[in-house]
TIKEPA-489287 format. One line per 3 residues: number of its first residue (from 1); for each residue x, y, z of C-alpha. Coordinates in steps of 0.5 Angstrom, whole numbers, always signed. Example, Ala and Ser with C-alpha at 12.3 -4.5 7.8 and 13.67 -1.06 7.14 Angstrom:
# residues 2
1> +25/-9/+16 ~ +27/-2/+14
# end
This chain:
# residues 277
1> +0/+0/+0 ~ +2/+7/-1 ~ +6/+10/+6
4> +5/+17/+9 ~ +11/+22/+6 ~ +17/+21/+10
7> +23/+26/+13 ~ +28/+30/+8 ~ +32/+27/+3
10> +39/+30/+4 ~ +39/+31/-4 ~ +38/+36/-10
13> +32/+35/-15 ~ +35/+32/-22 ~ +30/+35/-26
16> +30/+42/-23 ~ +37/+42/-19 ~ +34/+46/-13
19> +28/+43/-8 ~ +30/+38/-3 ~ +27/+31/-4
22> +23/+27/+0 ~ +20/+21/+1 ~ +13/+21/-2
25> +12/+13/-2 ~ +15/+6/-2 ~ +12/-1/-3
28> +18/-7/-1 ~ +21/-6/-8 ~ +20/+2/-10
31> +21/+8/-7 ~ +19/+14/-10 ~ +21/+21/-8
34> +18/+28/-9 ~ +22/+34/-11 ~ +18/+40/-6
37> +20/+45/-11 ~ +18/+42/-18 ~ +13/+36/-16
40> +18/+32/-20 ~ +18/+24/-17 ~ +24/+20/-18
43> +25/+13/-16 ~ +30/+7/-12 ~ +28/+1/-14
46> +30/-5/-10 ~ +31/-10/-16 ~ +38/-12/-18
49> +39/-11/-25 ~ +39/-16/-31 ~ +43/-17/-36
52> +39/-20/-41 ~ +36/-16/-47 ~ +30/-11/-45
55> +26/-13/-50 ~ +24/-20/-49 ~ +21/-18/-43
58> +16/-14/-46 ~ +15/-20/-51 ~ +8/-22/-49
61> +4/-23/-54 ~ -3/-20/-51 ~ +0/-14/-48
64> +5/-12/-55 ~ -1/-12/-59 ~ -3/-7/-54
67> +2/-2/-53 ~ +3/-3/-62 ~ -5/-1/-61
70> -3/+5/-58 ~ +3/+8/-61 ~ +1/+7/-68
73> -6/+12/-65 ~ -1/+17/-63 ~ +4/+17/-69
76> +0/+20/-74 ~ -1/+27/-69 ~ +6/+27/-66
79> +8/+27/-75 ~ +4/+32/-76 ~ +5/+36/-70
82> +13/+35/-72 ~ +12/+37/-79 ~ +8/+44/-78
85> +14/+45/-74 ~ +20/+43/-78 ~ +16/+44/-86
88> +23/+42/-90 ~ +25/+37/-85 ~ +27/+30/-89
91> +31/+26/-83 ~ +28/+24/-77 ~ +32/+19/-71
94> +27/+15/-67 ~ +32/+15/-60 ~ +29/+9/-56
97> +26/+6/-62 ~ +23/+0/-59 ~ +20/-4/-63
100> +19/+1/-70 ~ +12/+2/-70 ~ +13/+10/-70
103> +18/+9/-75 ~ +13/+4/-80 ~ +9/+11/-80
106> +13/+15/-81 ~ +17/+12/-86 ~ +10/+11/-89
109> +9/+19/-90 ~ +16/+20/-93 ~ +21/+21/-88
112> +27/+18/-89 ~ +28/+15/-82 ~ +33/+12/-78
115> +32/+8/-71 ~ +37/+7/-65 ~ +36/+3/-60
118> +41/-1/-54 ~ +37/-7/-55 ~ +40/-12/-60
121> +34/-16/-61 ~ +30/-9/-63 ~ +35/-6/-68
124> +35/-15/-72 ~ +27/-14/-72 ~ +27/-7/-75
127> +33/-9/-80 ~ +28/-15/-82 ~ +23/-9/-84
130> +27/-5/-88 ~ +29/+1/-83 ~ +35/+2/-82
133> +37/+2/-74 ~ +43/+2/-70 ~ +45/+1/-62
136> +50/+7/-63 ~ +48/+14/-64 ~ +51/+17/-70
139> +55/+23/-69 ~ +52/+27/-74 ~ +47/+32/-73
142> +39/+31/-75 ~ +34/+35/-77 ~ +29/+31/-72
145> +30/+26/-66 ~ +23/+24/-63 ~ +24/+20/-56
148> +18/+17/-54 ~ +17/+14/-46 ~ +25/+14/-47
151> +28/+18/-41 ~ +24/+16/-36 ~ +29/+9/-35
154> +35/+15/-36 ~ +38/+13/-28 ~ +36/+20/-25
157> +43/+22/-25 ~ +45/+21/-33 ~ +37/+25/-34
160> +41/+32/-36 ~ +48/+29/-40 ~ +44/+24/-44
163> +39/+29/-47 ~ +46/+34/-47 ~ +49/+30/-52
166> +43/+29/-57 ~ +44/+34/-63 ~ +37/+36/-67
169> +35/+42/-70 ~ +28/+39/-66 ~ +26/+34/-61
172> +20/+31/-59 ~ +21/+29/-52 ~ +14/+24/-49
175> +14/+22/-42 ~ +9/+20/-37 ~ +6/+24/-32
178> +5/+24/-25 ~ -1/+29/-25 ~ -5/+23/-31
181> -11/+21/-28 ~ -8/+13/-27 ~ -2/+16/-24
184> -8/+20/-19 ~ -11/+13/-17 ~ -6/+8/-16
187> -5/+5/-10 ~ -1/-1/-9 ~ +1/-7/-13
190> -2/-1/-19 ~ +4/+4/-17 ~ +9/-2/-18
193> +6/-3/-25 ~ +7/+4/-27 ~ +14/+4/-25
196> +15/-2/-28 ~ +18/-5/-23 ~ +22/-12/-24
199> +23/-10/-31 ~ +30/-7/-34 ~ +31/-1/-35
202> +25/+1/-30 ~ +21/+8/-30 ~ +26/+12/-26
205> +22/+18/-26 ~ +14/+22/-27 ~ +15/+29/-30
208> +10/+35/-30 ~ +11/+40/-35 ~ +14/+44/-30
211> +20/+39/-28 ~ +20/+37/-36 ~ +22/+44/-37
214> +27/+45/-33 ~ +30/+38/-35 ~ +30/+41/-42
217> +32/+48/-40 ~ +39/+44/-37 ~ +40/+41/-43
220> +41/+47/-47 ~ +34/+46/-50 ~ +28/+51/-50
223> +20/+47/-49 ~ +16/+52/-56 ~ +9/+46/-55
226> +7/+43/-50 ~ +1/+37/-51 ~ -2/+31/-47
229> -5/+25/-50 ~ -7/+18/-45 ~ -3/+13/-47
232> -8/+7/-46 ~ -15/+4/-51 ~ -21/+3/-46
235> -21/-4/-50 ~ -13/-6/-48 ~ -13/-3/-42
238> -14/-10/-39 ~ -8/-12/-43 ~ -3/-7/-41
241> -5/-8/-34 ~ -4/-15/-34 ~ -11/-17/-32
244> -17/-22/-34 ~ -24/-18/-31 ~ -29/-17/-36
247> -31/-11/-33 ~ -24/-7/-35 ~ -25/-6/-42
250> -31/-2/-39 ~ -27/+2/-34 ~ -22/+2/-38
253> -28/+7/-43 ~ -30/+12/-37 ~ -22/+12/-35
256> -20/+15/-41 ~ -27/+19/-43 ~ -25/+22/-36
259> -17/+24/-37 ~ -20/+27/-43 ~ -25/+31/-40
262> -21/+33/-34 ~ -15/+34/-39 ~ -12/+29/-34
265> -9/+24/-40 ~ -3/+20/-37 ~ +3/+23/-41
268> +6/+30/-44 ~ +9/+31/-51 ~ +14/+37/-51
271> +17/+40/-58 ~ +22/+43/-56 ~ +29/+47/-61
274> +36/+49/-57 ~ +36/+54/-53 ~ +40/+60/-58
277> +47/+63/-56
# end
């Protein structure tokens, strides 16, 4: 169950660098710590680490199908979004591409694509499609890089150098946000899941817009459009949770008409160029 907040954390934020952080909540296998100035929330986690491919921890048939659903939703809004932004852009960097189905829809609307992941078996699957991946990023500028749900597993003190070394006249930057309507109402074994708890790499952070910003802001970059989008179908909800009751699919409905209304989807979109010298 979720604990009351504890005492002080003796540490800085690493999203704004400025608020103390403190103990918001913990369970046997995750604590989570809430910056008092942003409302940034880090977490420890317990598990040790694995070494095997992250990839095959994901290859369950059931909640794949799932989270494909969702992702090809969402890239045809992101590509538009992008190319309003970037009009005459043509090279597009996929940064944590997964499993390429952001990069099957904009290879599909012209862009020429590129998708780079540290997972062996993901880059094998995506030059079997025909898109060119890679594990390592190319020192070259690009025009767009698009990190979707990537930096949340960067370990809080890489967060800032990691996204300081990526060179891109614009970069979309999707990450899920504690202040979503599911993230609201978690409790328990529900806030593991949301912290991918016992998966390598997990969730090390939940943003808001207002430690996002200052997360890009560090990395030399300047937020010009914010959005939010739920990151779940009523109908898969069930699946991505990985529960078997008939009446999730109907809760799955009322929880995402509710995001909507409240404008409480579960996570931020930021467009963001780098800040000017």
């Amino acid at each position: 169950m979720r604990q009351a907040r504890r005492g002080q954390v003796n540490a800085s934020c690493c999203a704004c660098s400025a608020g103390p952080v403190v103990e918001e909540f913990a369970t046997p296998r995750v604590t989570v710590f809430v910056c008092r100035a942003c409302g940034h929330r880090t977490a420890r986690h317990a598990a040790t680490e694995s070494n095997a491919d992250y990839h095959q921890q994901y290859d369950q048939g059931a909640f794949l199908d799932a989270l494909r659903v969702t992702r090809e939703r969402q890239a045809p809004r992101i590509l538009t979004w992008i190319r309003a932004a970037a009009p005459d852009a043509t090279r597009l960097l996929d940064y944590g591409c997964g499993r390429g189905w952001f990069l099957d829809v904009a290879k599909a609307a012209g862009w020429n694509v590129l998708g780079v992941d540290t997972s062996p078996m993901a880059v094998e699957l995506l030059r079997q499609r025909g898109i060119p991946a890679t594990r390592e990023l190319p020192a070259s500028k690009y025009e767009v890089i698009t990190l979707l749900d990537v930096i949340e597993h960067f370990r809080p003190d890489d967060l800032v150098p990691r996204l300081s070394a990526l060179k891109a006249d614009l970069m979309i930057i999707k990450v899920p946000t504690s202040s979503g309507l599911l993230y609201r109402l978690a409790r328990g074994h529900a806030l593991e899941q949301l912290y991918q708890v016992g998966t390598e790499p997990p969730h090390h952070h939940y943003f808001n817009q207002r430690s996002l910003r200052h997360v890009l802001s560090r990395a030399g970059m300047q937020v010009i459009g914010v959005d939010r989008d739920r990151d779940f179908e009523p109908s898969t909800l069930a699946a991505r949770a990985g529960l078997r009751f008939p009446l999730t699919s109907l809760a799955g409905a009322v929880a995402a008409a509710a995001a909507r209304v409240l404008r409480m989807e579960d996570s931020i979109i930021a467009l963001a160029r780098p800040t000017a010298a």
